[in-house]
N, C-alpha and C positions, 0 to 999 in steps of 0.2 A: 622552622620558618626563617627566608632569610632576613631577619630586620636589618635596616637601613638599608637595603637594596633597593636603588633609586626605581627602578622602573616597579619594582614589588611594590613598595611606599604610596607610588606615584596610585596605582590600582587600589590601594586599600582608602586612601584618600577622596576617591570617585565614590568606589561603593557608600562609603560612611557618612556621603555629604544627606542631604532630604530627598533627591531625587536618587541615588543610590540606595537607600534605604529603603524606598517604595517600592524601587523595580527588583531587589531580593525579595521583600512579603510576596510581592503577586507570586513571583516566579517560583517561590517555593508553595502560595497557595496549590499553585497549579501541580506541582510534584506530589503533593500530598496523595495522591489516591495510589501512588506508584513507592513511595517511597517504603512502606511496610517492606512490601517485596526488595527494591532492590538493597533495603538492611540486609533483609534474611541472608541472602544470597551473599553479601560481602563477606557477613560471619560464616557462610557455609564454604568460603572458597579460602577463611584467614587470611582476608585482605586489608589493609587500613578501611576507616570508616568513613575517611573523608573523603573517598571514592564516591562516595553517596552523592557529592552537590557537582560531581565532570559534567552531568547531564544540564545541569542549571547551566553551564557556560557554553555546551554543545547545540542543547536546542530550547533552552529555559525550562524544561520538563515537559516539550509540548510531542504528541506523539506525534503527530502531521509535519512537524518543523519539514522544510525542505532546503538543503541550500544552494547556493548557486551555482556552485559546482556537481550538485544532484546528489550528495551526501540526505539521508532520511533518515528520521525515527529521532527515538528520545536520545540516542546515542552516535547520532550521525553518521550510518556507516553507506559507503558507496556501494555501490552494486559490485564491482571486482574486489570485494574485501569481506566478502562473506563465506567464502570455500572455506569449509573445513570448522565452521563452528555455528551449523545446525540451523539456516534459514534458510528459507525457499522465497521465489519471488515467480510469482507464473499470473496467469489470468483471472487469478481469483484470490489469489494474496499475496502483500508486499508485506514478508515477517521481521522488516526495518522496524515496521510499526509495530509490531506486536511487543509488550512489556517488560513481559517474561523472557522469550528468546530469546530476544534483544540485548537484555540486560545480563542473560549469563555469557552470550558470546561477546560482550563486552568485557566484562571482568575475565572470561579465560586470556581475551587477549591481553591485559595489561597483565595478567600473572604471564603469560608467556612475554612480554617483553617483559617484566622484571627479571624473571628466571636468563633470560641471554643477555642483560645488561646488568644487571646488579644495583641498581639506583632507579629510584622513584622517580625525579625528575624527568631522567631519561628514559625511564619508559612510560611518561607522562609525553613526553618531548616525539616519541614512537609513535606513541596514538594520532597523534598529529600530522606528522611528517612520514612516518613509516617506518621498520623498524631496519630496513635494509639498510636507508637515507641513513639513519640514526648511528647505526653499526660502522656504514662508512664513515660519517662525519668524525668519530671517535677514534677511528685510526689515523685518518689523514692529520687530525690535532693532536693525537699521542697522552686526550685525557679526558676521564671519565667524570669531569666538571661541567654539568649544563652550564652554569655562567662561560667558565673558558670557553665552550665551543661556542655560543652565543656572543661573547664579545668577538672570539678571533674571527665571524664571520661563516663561520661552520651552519649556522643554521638559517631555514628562513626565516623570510622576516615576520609573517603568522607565528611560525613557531618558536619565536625570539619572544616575542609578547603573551603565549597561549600559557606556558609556566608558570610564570609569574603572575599572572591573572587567575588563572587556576587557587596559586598560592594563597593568594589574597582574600580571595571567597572564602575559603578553608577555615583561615585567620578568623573570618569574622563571623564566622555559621560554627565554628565549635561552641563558641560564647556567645549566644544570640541576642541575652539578656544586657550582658557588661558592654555590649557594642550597641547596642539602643534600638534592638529590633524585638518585636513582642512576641511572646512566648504560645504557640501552637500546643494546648493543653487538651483535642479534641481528640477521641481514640483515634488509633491507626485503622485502613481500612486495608481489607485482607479483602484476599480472592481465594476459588475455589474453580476446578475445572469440569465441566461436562462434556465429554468423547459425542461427537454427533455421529450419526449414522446415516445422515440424509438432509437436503438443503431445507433449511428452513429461512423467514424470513423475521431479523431479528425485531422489526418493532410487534407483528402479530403476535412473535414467540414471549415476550415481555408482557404485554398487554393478558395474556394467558396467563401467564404467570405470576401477576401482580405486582409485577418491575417495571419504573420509568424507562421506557425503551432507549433516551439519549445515556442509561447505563451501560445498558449492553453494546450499543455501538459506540462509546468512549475508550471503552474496555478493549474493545474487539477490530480498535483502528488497523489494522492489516486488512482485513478485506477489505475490497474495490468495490463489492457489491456489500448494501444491506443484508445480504444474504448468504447463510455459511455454503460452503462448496459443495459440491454434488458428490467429493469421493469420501470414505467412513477415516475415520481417525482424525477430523478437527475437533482439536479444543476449544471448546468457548467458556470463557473465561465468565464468570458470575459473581455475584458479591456474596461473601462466607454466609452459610446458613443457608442458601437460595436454589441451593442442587435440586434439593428434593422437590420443589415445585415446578423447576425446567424441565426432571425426568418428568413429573407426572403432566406436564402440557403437550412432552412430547410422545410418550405411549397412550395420550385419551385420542380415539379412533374419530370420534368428532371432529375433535378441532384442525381450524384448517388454518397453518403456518405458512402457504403461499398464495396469493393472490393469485387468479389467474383469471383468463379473458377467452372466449372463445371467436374465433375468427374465421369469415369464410371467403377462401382467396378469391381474389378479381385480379382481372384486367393488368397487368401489370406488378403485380405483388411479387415480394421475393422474401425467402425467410431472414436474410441477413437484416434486412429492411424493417421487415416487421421487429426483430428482438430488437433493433438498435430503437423503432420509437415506443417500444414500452421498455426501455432499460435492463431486458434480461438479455444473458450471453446467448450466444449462439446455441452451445455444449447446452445449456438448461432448455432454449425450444427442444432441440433434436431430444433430450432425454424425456422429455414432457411426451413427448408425440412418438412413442417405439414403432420401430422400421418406416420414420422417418427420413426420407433423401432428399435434404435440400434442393438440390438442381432439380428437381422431377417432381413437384409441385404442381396440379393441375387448378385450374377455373371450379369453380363448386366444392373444394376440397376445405375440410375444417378441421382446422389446427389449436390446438388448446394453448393458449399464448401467457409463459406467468409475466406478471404485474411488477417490476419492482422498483416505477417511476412514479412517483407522484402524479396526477392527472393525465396516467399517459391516454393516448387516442393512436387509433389507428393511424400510419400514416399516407400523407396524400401521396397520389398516384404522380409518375415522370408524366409532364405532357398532355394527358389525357387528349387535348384539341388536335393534339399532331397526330393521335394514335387512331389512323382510319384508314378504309379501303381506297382511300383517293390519292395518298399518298403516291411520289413516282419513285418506282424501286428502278436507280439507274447505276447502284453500284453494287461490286461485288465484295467480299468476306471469304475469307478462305479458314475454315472451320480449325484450331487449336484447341493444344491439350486441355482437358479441363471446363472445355463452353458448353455452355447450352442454351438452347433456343431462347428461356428465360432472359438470359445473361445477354443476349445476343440483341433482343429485343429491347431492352434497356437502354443500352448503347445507341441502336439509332432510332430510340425516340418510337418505336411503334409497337402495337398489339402483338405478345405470340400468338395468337390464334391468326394474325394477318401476316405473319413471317411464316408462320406453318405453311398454311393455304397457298400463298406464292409460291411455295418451295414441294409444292405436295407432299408436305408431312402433317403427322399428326403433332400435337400439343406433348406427349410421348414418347417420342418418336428419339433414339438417341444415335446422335451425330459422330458420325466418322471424322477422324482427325485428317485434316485434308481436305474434304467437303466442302466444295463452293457452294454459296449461297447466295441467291439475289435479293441485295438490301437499296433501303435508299440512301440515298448522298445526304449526309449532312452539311446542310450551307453552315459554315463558320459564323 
């Protein structure tokens, strides 16, 4: 540690005052359910252990952290700085957030910035600024001193302060007791992983199972939905001891892990519409409903809709008062890639069965690219 480094000092003096002392207990309360894991992990990569509290200064151990600059997760990593150590981020998970990922593609990268830098600082200094930045900064100053490049100017001004802040915490969380913060004497909590085969919804799946369902979704902060993904090989993370009741909720032929709604199209419906007001993707109507074709949706057609919004309700129709036979069709539409009568009908406010008929089509009936159609004028 560097003592007497004024801006270190300056950091350690913050933390240790009453209201520094406060905002470490919560911040490490909040780590606790994470921190078993990411020990494990340090000892399994022979890394220091003070690695263990970066997350405390990154996102205070919160999975959700987001920052202003779009950095996520307990380890704040940007969306262009995940290649090549093992996350995904698509429509159904941001594995920013997930614990475990997260936490070992964090610690590969600060072993790889240590391994091309040779110094902890500096590859503390890496994590921050990047390792390129870092690389250069170190030639252009001719020394492998965080202070020198940080006084001569070499670094920013975030990563001039993130060091030594870092430092500081370190200092004062090796010795929690000697530094006047109280001793977390409560076992560690461990996880264990169940491979899913198929989308479930995690508060049914808890409830099933005899688990507070704000477990499984604290746990399992990378999905976007309450609900694991429709393709086989997500892990959902469980609290140790608790597999054996997840597999058995989810091999009993009974139980029903997703909500679902049965819906019969009107007037104006379109399936984009429908998933967006009960909160399921798109990919989960379509798989719900096999050799289902969104665009080709008819009037009387019932569609099995899952559930994964709280109180959701059908949602109301465009316009409905505009959507009639009296309407005046005074403009035209020249049919592109992609349209369909549905789609078509949306746009200007009227019934497909009243866009068809005008056009001597059926509801059906699939559109040539190029296709004129007689619509009506929308007054602005």
């Amino acid at each position: 540690m560097p003592w007497g480094e004024p801006a270190f000092e300056k950091w350690r003096a913050s933390y240790l005052g009453a209201d520094g002392k406060k905002w470490l207990s919560v911040a490490l309360g909040r780590g606790q359910p994470w921190m078993a894991y990411i020990m494990e992990r340090i000892d399994f990569f022979r890394l220091p252990r003070e690695l263990a509290w970066l997350p405390l200064i990154e996102s205070e151990y919160s999975l959700r952290a987001v920052s202003k600059s779009g950095a996520a997760g307990l380890w704040q990593f940007m969306r262009n700085s995940i290649a090549g150590y093992g996350m995904r981020i698509d429509d159904w998970v941001d594995e920013r957030r997930d614990f475990m990922k997260s936490t070992d593609a964090a610690l590969r990268k600060l072993a790889d910035n240590h391994a091309s830098l040779h110094d902890w600082n500096l590859a503390l200094a890496a994590y921050n600024m990047g390792l390129g930045a870092i690389t250069r900064a170190v030639k252009a100053a001719g020394s492998t001193d965080f202070f020198v490049l940080r006084d001569g100017g070499y670094l920013s001004k975030e990563t001039s302060s993130y060091v030594p802040k870092f430092l500081a915490v370190a200092s004062i969380l090796k010795y929690p007791a000697r530094n006047g913060l109280p001793l977390d004497w409560s076992p560690p909590i461990e996880w264990e992983c169940v491979e899913m085969a198929r989308p479930v919804d995690l508060g049914l799946l808890a409830a099933q199972a005899g688990l507070a369902p704000e477990t499984l979704r604290g746990a399992n902060a990378e999905l976007r939905f309450a609900v694991t993904p429709p393709w086989k090989g997500y892990s959902l993370k469980v609290p140790l001891g608790s597999a054996e009741s997840i597999v058995k909720a989810l091999e009993d032929p009974e139980a029903k892990l997703i909500k679902y709604t049965i819906h019969t199209v009107r007037s104006g419906d379109s399936v984009s519409a429908l998933a967006r007001a009960y909160g399921a993707p798109l990919a989960l109507v379509v798989e719900a409903n096999p050799g289902l074709e969104p665009s080709k949706i008819r009037i009387g057609q019932t569609l099995v809709i899952p559930v994964l919004k709280e109180g959701a309700t059908a949602p109301e129709l465009v316009k409905p008062d505009l959507a009639d036979e009296t309407v005046e069709f005074a403009g035209r539409y020249t049919v592109a890639k992609g349209d369909s009568l549905w789609g078509i009908a949306l746009r200007h406010e009227i019934r497909p069965e009243t866009l068809a008929a005008r056009n001597g089509l059926e509801l059906t009936s699939v559109l040539r690219e190029g296709m004129v159609l007689e619509v009506p004028t929308i007054t602005p």
